[in-house]
C-alpha positions as CSV (number, residue, x, y, z in Angstrom):
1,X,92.7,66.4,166.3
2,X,91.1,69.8,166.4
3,X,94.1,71.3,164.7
4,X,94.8,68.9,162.2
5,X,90.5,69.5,161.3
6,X,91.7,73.2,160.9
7,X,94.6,72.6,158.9
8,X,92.4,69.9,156.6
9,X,89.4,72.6,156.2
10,X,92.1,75.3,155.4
11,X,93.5,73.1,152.4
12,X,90.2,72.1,151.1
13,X,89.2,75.6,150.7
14,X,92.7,76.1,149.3
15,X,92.1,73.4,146.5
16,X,88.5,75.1,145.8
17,X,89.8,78.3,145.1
18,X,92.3,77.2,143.1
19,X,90.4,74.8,141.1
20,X,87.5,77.9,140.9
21,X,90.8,79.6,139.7
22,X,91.9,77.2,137.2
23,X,88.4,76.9,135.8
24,X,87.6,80.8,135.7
25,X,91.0,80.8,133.5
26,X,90.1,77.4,131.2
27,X,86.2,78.7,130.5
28,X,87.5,82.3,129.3
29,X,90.2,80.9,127.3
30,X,87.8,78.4,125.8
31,X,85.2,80.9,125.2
32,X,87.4,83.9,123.6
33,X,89.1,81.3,121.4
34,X,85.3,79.8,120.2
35,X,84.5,83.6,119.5
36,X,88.3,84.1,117.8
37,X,87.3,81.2,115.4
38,X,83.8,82.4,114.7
39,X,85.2,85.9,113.8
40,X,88.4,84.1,111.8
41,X,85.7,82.2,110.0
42,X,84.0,85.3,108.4
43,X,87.1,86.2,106.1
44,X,86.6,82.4,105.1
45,X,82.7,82.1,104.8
46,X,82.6,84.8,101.6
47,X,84.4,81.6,99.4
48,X,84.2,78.2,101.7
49,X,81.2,77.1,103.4
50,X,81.2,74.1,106.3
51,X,79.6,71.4,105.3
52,X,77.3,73.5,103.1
53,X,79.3,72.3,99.5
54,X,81.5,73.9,97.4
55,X,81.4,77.9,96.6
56,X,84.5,79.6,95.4
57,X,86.6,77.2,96.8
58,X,86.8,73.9,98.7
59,X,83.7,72.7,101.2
60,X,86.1,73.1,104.6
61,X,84.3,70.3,106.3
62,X,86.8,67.2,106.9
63,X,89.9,69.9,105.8
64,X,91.9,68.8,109.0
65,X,91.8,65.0,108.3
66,X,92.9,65.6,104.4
67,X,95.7,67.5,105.1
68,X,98.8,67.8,107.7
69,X,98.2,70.9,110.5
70,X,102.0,72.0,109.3
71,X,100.4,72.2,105.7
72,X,97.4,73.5,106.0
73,X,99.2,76.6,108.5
74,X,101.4,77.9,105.5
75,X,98.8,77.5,102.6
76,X,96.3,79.4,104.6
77,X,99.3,82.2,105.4
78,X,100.0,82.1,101.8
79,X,98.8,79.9,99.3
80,X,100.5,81.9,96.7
81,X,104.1,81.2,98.3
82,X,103.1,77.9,97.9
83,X,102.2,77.8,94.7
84,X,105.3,79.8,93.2
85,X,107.5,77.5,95.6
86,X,106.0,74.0,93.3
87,X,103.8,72.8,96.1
88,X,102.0,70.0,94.3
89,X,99.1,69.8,96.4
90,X,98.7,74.0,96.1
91,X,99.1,73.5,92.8
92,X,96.3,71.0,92.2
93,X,93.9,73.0,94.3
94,X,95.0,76.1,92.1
95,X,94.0,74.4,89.3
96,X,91.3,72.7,90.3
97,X,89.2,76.1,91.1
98,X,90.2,78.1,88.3
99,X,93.3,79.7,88.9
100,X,91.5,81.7,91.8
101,X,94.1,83.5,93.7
102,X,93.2,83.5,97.6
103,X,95.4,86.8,99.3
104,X,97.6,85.9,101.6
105,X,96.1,86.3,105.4
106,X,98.4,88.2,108.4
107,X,97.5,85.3,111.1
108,X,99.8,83.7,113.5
109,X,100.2,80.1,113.8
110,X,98.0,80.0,116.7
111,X,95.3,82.1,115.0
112,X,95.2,79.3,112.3
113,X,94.8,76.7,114.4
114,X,92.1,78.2,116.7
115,X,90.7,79.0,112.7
116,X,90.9,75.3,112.3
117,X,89.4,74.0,115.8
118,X,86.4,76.3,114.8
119,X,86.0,74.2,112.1
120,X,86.4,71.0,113.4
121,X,84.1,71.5,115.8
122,X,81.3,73.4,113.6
123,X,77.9,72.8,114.2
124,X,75.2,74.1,111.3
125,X,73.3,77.1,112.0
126,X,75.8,78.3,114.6
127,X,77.6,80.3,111.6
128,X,77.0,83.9,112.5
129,X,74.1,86.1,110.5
130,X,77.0,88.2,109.2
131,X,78.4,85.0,107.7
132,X,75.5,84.0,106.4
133,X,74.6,87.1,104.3
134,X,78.2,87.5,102.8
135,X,78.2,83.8,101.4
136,X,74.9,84.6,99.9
137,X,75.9,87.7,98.3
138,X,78.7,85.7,97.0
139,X,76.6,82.9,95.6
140,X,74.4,85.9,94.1
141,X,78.1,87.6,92.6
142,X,79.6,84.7,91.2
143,X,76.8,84.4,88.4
144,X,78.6,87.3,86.7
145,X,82.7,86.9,88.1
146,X,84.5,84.4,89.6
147,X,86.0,86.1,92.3
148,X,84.9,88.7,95.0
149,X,87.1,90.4,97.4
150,X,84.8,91.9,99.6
151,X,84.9,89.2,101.9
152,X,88.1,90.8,103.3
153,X,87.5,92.1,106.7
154,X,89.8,93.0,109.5
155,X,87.2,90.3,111.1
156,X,90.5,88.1,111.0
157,X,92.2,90.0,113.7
158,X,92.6,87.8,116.4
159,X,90.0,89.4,120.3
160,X,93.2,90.1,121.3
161,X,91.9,92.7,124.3
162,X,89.4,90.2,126.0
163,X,92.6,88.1,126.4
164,X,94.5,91.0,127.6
165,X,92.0,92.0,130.2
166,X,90.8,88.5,131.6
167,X,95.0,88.0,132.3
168,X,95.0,91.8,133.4
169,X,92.1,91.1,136.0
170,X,93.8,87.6,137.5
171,X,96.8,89.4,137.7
172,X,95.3,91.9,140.0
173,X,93.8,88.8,141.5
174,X,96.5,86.8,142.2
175,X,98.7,89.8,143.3
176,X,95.8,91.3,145.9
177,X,95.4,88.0,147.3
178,X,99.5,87.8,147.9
179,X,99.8,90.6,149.6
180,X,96.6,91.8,150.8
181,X,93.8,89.1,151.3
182,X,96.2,85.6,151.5
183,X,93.4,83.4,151.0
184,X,95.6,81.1,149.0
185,X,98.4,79.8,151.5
186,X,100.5,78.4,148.9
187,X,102.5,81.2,147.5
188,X,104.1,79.2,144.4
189,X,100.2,79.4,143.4
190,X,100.5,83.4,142.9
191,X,103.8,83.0,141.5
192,X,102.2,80.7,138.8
193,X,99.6,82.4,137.7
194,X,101.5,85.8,137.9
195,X,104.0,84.4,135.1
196,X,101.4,83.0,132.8
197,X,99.4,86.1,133.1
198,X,102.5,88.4,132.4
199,X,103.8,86.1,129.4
200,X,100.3,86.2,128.0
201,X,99.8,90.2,128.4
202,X,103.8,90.2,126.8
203,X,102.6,88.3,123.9
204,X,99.9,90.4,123.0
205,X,101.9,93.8,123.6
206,X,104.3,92.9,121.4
207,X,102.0,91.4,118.7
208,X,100.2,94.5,118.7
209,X,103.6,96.3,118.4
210,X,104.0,94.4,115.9
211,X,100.9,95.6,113.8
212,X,101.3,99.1,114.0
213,X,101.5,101.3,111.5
214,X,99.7,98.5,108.9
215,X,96.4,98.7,107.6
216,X,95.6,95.9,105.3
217,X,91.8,95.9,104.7
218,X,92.4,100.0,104.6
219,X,89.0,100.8,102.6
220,X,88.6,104.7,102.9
221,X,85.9,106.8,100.7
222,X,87.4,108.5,98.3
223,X,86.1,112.0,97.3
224,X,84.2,110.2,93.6
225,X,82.9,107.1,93.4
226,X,85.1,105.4,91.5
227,X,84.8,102.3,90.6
228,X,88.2,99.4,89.7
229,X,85.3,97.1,88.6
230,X,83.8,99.3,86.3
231,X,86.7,100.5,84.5
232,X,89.1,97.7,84.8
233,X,86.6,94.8,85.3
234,X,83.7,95.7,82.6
235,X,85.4,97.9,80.8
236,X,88.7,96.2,80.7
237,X,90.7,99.5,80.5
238,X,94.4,99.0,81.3
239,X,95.9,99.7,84.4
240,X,99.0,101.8,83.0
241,X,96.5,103.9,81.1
242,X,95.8,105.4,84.6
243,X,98.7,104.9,86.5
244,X,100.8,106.0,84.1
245,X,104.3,105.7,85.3
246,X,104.3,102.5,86.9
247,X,106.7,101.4,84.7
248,X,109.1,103.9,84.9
249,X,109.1,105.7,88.2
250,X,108.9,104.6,91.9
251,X,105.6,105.4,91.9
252,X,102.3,104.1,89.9
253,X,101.0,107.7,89.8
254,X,97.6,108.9,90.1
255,X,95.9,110.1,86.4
256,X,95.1,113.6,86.0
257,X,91.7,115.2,85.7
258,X,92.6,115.3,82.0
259,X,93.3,111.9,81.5
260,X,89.6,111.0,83.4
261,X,88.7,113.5,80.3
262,X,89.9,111.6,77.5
263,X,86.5,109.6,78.2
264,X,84.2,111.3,80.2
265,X,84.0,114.1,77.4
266,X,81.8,111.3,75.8
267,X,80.7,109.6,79.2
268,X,78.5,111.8,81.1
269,X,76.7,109.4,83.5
270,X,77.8,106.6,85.3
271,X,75.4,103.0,84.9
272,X,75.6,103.0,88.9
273,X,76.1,106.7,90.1
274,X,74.3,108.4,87.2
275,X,75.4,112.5,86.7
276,X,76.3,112.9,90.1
277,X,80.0,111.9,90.2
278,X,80.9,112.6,86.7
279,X,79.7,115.9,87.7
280,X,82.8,116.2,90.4
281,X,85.5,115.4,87.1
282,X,83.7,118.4,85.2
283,X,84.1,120.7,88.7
284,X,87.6,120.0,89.1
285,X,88.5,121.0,85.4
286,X,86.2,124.2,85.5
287,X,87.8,125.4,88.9
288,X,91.2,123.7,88.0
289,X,91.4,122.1,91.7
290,X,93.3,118.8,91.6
291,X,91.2,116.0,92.6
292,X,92.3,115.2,96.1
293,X,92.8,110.7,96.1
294,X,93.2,109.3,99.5
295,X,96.1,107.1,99.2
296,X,95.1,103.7,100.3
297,X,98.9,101.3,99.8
298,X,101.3,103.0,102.1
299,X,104.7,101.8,103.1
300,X,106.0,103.3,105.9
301,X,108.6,106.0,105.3
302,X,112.2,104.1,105.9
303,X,110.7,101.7,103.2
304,X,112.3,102.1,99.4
305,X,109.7,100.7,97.0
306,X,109.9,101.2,93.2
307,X,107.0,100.3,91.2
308,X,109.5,100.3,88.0
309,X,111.6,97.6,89.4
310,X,109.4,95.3,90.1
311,X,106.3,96.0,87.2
312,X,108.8,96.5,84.6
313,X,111.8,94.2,86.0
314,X,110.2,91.9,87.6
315,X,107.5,91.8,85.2
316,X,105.0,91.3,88.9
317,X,101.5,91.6,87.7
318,X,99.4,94.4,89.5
319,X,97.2,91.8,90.8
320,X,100.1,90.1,93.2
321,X,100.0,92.8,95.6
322,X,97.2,94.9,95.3
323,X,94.9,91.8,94.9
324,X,91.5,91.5,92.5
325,X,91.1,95.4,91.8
326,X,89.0,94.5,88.7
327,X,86.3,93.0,90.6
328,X,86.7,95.6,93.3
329,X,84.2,99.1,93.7
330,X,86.0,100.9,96.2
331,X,90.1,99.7,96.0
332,X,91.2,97.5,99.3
333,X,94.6,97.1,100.4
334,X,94.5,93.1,100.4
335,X,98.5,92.3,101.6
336,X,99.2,93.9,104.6
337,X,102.8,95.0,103.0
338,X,104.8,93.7,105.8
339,X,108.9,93.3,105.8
340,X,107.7,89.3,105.9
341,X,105.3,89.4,103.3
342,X,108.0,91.6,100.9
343,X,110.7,88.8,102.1
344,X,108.8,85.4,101.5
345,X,107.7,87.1,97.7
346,X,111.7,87.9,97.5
347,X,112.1,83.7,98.7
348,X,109.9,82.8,96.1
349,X,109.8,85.2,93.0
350,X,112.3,84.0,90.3
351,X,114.3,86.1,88.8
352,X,114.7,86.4,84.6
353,X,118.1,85.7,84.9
354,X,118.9,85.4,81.2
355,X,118.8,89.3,81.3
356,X,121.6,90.9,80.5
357,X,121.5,93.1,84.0
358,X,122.5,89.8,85.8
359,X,125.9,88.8,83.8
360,X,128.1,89.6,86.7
361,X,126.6,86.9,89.0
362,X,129.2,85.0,87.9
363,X,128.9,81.9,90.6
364,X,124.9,81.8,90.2
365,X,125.4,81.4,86.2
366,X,127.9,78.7,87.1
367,X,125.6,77.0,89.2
368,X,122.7,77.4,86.7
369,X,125.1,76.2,84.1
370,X,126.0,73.0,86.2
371,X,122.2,72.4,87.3
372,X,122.8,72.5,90.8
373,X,120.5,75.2,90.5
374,X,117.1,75.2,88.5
375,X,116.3,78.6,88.9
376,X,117.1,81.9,90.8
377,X,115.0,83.4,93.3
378,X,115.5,87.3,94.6
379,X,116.8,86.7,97.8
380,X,120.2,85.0,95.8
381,X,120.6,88.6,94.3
382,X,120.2,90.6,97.7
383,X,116.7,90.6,97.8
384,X,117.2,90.1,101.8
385,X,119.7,92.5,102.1
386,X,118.5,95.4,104.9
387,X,120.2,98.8,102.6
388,X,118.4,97.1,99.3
389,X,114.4,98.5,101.0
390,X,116.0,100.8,103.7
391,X,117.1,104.0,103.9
């Protein structure tokens, strides 16, 4: 009796600590993902609010009994796929807020639906300050535009080293108590939580592999204060009157301190910055020292990119890559430029095929000819094709 008292008390404790276990794990799962959708929300807040109305775009409140999870994943990847693909629900909500493009967003499926829990489960007033003060600044910014990109933060990047370090620390748990402590009796317990743990810090290795050597939201100062919204946006000076040979050459190219000349000979002070940075184009012509740009789109170096083939060719409007840049002070990188961003345009993007370039694709003029197809997209043309972007 004594011994089976023993063996009761010793599985009791067992099922504590295991439950204490199983808990510990639920609570900080539950927590980081709460604080994941908070900080997922804050890209959002700057054009949707919660229950708060309409801003920019749609009130969000109720968004996950109007549409399918499956549907609502892929528009908020990338509406604009959508669109181009004939969506007709995209297409209505395009429409029905003005055309207003919203930039695709580098989330994981799970990222979105963590985004969407957060929403269903919104409470007012728990919207963080920093939420709180963009959406008004946007309310303020839309009485002049219709569209402000500074809501784009890297504040969509998923807390991705709390959940590496809560696994990390049961791993050392689970593996102390195994070999050192054996509190826990029942080994297939260890063996549990040391596989979840180790697929959960895999995941996160390799989607962090995964990100490296990206920087969408890359923002730098640049050495003058130059302004896309002031010269694009109020002044509505074309963007190949800078970048010059966009439509010829692989690159956009960055205008001289002559061309910023052709105007600032008359423009001396800036509404915003006054004589200071004007002063810095006058400098750079007296001393003949090139004005040194920080380059904020960059592809990494295995990467062929022409800006000829696809401005010229593909007649792509600057706007589908490098976002809003007329509404924009200092110039974002919006897309993150990743081989799947590049591939679902290619999926997507139809081709002009009535130009004479194409008149050897023989079968896909057949096809167009016969109507089985309506239109042809990139990717028919070797768009996907590895030695078409790589070196």
């Amino acid at each position: 009796m004594g011994n089976f008292h023993k063996i009761k008390m010793k599985t009791i404790k067992q099922l504590v600590l295991l439950s204490t276990i199983f808990l510990f794990i639920t609570t900080s799962f539950t927590q980081v993902q709460a604080q994941e959708g908070k900080e997922l929300f804050t890209v959002c807040a700057a054009c949707h609010t919660i229950g708060g109305g309409k801003l920019i775009g749609p009130d969000l409140a109720g968004v996950n009994d109007r549409h399918d999870e499956a549907w609502l994943i892929k528009f908020i990847q990338n509406s604009q796929a959508m669109i181009q693909a004939g969506d007709e629900i995209a297409v209505k909500l395009f429409a029905e807020y003005n055309n207003i493009p919203m930039p695709p967003n580098n989330i994981s499926d799970d990222q979105v639906r963590t985004l969407l829990n957060y929403i269903k489960n919104f409470e007012a007033g728990e919207a963080p300050a920093k939420v709180e003060e963009e959406v008004a600044a946007v309310k303020e910014y839309t009485s002049e535009t219709t569209y402000e990109p500074t809501y784009l933060r890297k504040a969509n990047s998923r807390n991705y080293g709390t959940t590496f370090f809560i696994a990390l620390i049961l791993f050392i748990l689970a593996l102390a108590d195994l070999i050192v402590t054996r509190l826990i009796k029942a080994k297939f317990v260890h063996v549990i939580v040391l596989l979840i743990t180790v697929f959960i810090m895999g995941e996160v290795i390799v989607i962090e592999a995964q990100g490296l050597g990206r920087q969408q939201y890359y923002e730098p100062e640049q050495p003058i204060a130059f302004s896309h919204k002031v010269h694009a946006g109020q002044n509505k000076i074309d963007c190949f009157y800078c970048h010059t040979t966009a439509k010829e050459s692989m690159h956009a190219g960055i205008p001289s301190t002559q061309l910023c000349m052709n105007c600032h000979t008359v423009v001396k002070s800036g509404t915003m910055t006054g004589t200071e940075e004007i002063a810095k184009i006058y400098a750079s012509m007296e001393t003949q020292t090139p004005i040194e740009w920080i380059k904020v789109h960059n592809v990494p170096d295995h990467v062929y990119f022409s800006h000829a083939q696809h401005v010229e060719v593909g007649q792509i409007s600057c706007n589908e890559c490098h976002g809003p840049v007329e509404t924009m002070d200092r110039i974002m990188q919006v897309s993150d430029l990743s081989m799947g961003w590049c591939i679902d345009c290619h999926r997507t993007k139809e081709v002009q095929f009535t130009n004479n370039f194409y008149k050897d694709y023989a079968k896909l003029h057949e096809e167009i000819n016969s109507g089985k197809r309506s239109k042809i997209t990139v990717d028919l043309i070797g768009g996907e094709d590895c030695q078409k972007c790589h070196y």
